[in-house]
N, C-alpha and C positions, 0 to 999 in steps of 0.2 A: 845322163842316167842319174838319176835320185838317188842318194842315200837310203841305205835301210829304214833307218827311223822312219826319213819323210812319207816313204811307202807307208808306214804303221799307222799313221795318221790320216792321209789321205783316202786308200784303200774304204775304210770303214764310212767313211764320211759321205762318197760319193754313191758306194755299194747301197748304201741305207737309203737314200735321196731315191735312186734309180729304183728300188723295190717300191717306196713308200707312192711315189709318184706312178710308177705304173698299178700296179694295186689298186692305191684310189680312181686313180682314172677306170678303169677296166671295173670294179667291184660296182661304181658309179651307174657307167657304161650299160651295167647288165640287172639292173635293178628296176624295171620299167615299172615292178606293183608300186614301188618308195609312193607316200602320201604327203600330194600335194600342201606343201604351207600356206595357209591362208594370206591373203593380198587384198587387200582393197583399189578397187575402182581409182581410175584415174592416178595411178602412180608413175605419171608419164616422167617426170624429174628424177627419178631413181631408175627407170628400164628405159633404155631408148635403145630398142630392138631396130639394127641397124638395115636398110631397106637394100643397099648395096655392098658389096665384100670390104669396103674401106666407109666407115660412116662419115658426112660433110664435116661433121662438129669438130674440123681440126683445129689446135692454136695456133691463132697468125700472134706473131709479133706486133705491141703497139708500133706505132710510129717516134712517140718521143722517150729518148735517152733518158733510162730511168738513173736513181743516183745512186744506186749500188750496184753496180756494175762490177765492183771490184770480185762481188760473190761469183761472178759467169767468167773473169776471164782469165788470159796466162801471159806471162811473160813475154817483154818487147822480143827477147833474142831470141828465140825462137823454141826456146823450152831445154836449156843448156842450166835455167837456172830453178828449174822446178824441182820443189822439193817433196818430200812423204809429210814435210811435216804443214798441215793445214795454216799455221799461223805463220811461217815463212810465206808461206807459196801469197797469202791474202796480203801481206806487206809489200808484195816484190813490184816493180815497176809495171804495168799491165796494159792492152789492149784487150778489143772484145772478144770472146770466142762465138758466141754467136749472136743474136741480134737481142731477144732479152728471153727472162724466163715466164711461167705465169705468176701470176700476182703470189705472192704469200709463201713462194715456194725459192728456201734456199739450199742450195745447192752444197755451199760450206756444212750447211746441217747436215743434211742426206749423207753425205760422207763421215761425219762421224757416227752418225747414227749406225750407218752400215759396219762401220767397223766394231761397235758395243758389240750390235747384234752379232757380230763375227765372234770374239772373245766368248761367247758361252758354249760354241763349237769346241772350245779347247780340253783335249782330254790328255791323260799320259800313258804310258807306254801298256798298262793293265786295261785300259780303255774309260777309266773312271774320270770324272770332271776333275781337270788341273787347274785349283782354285789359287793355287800359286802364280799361274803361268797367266792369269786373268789380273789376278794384282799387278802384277808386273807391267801387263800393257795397259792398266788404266794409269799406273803412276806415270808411264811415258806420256801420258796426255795432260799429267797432272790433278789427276781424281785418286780415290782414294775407295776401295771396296769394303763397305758397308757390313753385308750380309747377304750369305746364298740359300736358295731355295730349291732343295732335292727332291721327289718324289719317285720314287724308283718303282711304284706299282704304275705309273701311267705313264713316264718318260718326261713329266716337266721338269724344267731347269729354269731357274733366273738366278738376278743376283740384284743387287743393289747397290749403287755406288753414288759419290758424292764429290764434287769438285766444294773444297771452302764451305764458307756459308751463303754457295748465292746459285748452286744446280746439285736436284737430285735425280738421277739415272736408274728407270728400272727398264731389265734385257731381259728378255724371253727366248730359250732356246726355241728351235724347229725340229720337226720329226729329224730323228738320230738312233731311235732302236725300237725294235718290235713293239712294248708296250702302246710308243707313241704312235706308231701307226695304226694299233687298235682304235684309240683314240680319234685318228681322222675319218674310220670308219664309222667309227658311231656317229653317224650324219643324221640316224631318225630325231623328229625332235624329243627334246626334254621333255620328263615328265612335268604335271601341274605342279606335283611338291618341291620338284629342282627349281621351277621357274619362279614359286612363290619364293622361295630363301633370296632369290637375287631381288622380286620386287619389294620386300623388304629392308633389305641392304640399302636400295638406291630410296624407298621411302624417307629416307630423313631428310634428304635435298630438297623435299616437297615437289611441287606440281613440273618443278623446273626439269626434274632427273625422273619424273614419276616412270615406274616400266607401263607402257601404256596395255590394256585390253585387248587381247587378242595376237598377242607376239610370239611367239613360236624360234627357238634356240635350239643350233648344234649340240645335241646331246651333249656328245664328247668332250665340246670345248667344255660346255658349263660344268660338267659335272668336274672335270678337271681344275678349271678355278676355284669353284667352292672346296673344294681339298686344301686348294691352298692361301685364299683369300685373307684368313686369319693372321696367320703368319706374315704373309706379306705385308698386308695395311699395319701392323703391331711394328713391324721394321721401320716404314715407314714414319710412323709416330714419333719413333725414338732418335730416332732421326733428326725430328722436326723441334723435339725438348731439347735439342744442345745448342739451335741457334734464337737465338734472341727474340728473334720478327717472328719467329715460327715458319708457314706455309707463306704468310703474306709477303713475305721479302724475297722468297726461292721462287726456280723456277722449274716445275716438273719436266722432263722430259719420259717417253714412255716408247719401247721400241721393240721390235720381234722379227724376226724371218720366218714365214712358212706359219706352222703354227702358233708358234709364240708369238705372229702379229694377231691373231684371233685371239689367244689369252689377253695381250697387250691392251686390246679395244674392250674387254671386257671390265682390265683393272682399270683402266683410261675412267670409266661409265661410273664406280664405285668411287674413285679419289675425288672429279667434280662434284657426287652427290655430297658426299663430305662437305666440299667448299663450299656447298651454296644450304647447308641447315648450318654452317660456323665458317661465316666467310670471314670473319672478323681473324679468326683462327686458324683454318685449314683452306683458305682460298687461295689456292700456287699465286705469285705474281705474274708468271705466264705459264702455260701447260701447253705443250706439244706431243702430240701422239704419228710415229713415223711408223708405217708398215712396210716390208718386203714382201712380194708373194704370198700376201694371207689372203686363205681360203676364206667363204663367204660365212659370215655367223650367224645369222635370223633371217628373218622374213622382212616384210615392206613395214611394220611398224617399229622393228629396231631401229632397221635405216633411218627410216624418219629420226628416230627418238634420237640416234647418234649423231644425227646432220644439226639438229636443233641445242644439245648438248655443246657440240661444239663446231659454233657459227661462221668463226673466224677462218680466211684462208689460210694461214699458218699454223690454226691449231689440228689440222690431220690433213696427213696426204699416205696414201697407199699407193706407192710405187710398184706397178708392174709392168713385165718383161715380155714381150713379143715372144710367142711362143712356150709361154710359161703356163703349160696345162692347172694347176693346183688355183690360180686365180679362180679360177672356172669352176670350181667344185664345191661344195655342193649345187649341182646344176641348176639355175636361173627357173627353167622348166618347171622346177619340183618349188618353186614360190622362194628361194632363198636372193637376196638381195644383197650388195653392195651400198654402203651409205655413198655420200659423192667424193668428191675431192679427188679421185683416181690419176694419179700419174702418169700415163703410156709410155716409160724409157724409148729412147729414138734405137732404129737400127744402123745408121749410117752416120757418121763425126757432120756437123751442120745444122741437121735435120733437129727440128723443136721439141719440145717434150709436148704430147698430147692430152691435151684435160681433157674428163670423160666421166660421165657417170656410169650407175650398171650397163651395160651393154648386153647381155646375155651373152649368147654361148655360141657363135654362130661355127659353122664346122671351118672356115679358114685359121679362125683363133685359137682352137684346142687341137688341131690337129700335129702331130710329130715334125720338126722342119727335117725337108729333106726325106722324108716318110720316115726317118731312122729314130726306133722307141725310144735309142739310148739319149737323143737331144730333148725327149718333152723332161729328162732329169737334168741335162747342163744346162737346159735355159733357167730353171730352177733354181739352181746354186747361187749362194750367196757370192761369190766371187764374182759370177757374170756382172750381177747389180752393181757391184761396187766397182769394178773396172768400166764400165758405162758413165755412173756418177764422175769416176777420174777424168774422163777423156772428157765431158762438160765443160769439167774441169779446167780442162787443158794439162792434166797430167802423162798425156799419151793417149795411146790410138784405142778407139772400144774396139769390145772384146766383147764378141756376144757369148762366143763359145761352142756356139754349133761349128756345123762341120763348111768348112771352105767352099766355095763356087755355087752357091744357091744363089739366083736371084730371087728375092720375095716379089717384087715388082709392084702392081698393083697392092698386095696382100699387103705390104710392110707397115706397122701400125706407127 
C-alpha cells in the first residue's frame, strides 16, 4: 500500500495523462470537417501505409558483432549485479542481450534521456514544479541545472541543465494540466503570421534550415514555442559564454515526452539554424534530439525539412510504444507527417526494436489494448518507455503496463 505522499504525486500525474489522451483521441476521432494538410506527391519515404496489420519493414539484426555492444548488454551473473546507475551497469563484466540494435541508436542514451524527460514531471505537495527536487536528481547524474522555463497560460515546462563544459540538456515537460491539453487540441494548423515568425527564426541558417513553401504546423505546438523561444535560446547563449569553445566543443542533447517531444523538435529546428548561419560559434559538436510518444507536428514538408536537418542516425530517434494512441495524433489522414528515424519499442524481452517511418494510423495501432480506454493512457506513461529501454538493457523484465493475459499476436509491433 503507498504512502500518502506517494499517492499525491502519482494520482495527478496519471489522472491528467488518462483525460488528456482520451480527449485527444476522441476530440480527434470526431472531427471528420478538420482540413486536410497539404502533401506532396510521392512522399512514399515519410508514409508507408502498411498493406497488412504488421508492416514487412521489420529490423533484422546484422549478421556481424558490432563493437559496442557493451551499449545492448548485462551482466555475466545473471543480473545480481545490475545496478540504477548507467555508468556501473556499462562498466560491469557483459554478455549480449540481444543480437544488436539499429544503427545510430543507443540504448545508454534513451535511458538517460528518459529519465531528464521524467524529472520535469516532478511537482510538490501544492502541485507546483519541484525545481529542487529536479536539481537534486540531475546532480546524482552529475549535471547541474541551469535554468527553468514556466509558462502557466499553456502548461509548458522545461529546464535546462549542464554536465561541465562538454553537454547541455534541454527537457520538455508533457501534457500535465488542462492548459496543456488545450494545447494538444489546437491541432488546426497555424496561422500564416505564426508560421512566418518561425521561418524567420530558421532564415539565418540559410537554404540549409530554410522553412520550406507550403508547410503547414500544429497550431498549438507553435504557437506554444514561440511564447517561449526567446527565453529559452537566451539561456542557452549564456550558457554557451561560460565555456571557452563555446557550441563548437559541447554537445547538444534535446529531449521531451508527449508533448514536450513536439516542442523539443521544434527548438531542435531553431538551435541547428543558429549552427549553420555561426557554425564557427553556435555549431553543437554533436546534437542529439530523443522523443517519447510525441505527437506528429506538420505536414510532409517539415518532415522532409526535419529528416534533412538532421541526416544523421544518431541525431533523432522518436521512440514509440505499442499501443500508444498520442503517436497517432494528429491523424496521418488529415496530411500530418512523422519525419523518419521512428523507434517501435519491442513488446516481449528478445524481440528487436523496429525502425519505421510514418506508418499512418491503421486501426490495430490506435486502438485501446485489451479494449480497456484506461491502457491507450498506460501505454503512454513515461514509465512504460523507460522500463522497456531497462529490460534492453538488461536491467529487468519490460513492463509494458497494460493489463496481464492479452496476446497481441500477429498485432504486436
Amino acid at each position: 500500500m503507498p504512502h500518502e505522499e506517494e499517492r499525491r504525486e502519482e494520482i495527478p500525474k496519471f489522472g491528467v495523462a488518462l483525460a488528456a489522451t482520451l480527449a485527444s483521441t476522441a476530440f480527434a476521432a470526431l472531427s471528420p470537417e478538420q482540413e486536410k494538410l497539404e502533401c506532396r506527391e510521392g512522399d512514399d519515404h515519410l508514409y508507408r501505409k502498411p498493406a497488412a496489420p504488421v508492416p514487412p519493414h521489420l529490423y533484422r539484426p546484422p549478421d556481424a558483432v558490432d563493437a559496442d555492444d557493451h551499449l545492448w548488454t548485462m551482466p555475466v551473473n545473471g543480473g545480481a549485479a545490475v545496478s540504477a546507475s548507467v555508468a556501473e551497469w556499462g562498466a560491469a563484466a557483459a554478455q549480449p542481450l540481444i543480437d544488436a540494435l539499429p544503427d545510430g541508436f543507443c540504448v545508454q542514451d534513451a535511458i538517460e534521456y528518459a529519465d531528464l524527460s521524467g524529472y520535469t514531471y516532478h511537482v510538490d505537495d501544492e502541485g507546483a514544479v519541484d525545481a529542487a527536487a529536479i536539481s537534486r536528481d540531475l546532480e546524482a547524474k552529475g549535471m547541474e541545472l541551469v535554468d527553468v522555463f514556466s509558462h502557466p497560460e499553456d502548461g509548458m515546462y522545461a529546464y535546462l541543465a549542464r554536465k561541465g563544459d562538454s553537454d547541455l540538456y534541454l527537457a520538455f515537460r508533457g501534457t500535465m494540466c488542462l492548459p496543456s491539453v488545450k494545447v494538444d487540441l489546437d491541432y488546426h494548423p497555424a496561422s500564416d503570421d505564426e508560421v512566418d515568425v518561425l521561418r524567420r527564426a530558421l532564415a539565418v541558417g540559410g537554404d540549409a534550415v530554410a522553412l520550406p513553401q507550403g508547410v503547414q504546423l500544429h497550431g498549438g505546438f507553435l504557437k506554444t514555442w514561440l511564447r517561449s523561444r526567446e527565453e529559452i535560446l537566451d539561456a542557452i547563449d549564456g550558457a554557451l559564454r561560460t565555456v571557452d569553445t563555446g557550441a563548437t566543443g559541447m554537445k547538444m542533447h534535446v529531449t521531451g515526452h508527449s508533448m514536450g517531444g513536439a516542442l523539443g523538435m521544434l527548438a531542435s529546428l531553431e538551435l541547428a539554424a543558429r549552427g549553420a548561419a555561426r557554425p564557427e560559434l553556435d555549431k553543437f559538436n554533436e546534437h542529439a534530439t530523443y522523443t517519447f510518444a510525441a505527437p506528429r507536428v506538420g505536414n510532409c514538408p517539415f518532415a522532409e525539412l526535419f529528416e534533412r536537418t538532421f541526416p544523421s542516425a544518431s541525431a533523432h530517434w522518436a521512440l514509440q510504444n505499442a499501443g500508444d494512441a498520442i503517436p497517432h495524433l494528429p491523424f496521418a489522414a488529415w496530411g500530418f507527417r512523422h519525419p523518419g528515424q521512428i523507434a517501435k519499442l519491442p513488446n516481449s524481452e528478445g524481440a528487436p526494436i523496429r525502425v519505421t517511418s510514418e506508418e499512418g494510423d491503421p486501426v490495430h495501432m490506435i486502438r485501446p489494448r485489451e479494449g480497456k480506454l484506461i491502457n491507450w493512457a498506460v501505454c503512454h506513461e513515461l514509465d512504460t518507455y523507460a522500463s522497456q529501454l531497462r529490460a534492453l538493457a538488461g536491467f529487468g523484465p519490460a513492463d509494458d503496463g497494460c493489463a496481464d493475459g492479452y496476446d497481441w499476436g500477429e498485432f504486436a509491433a
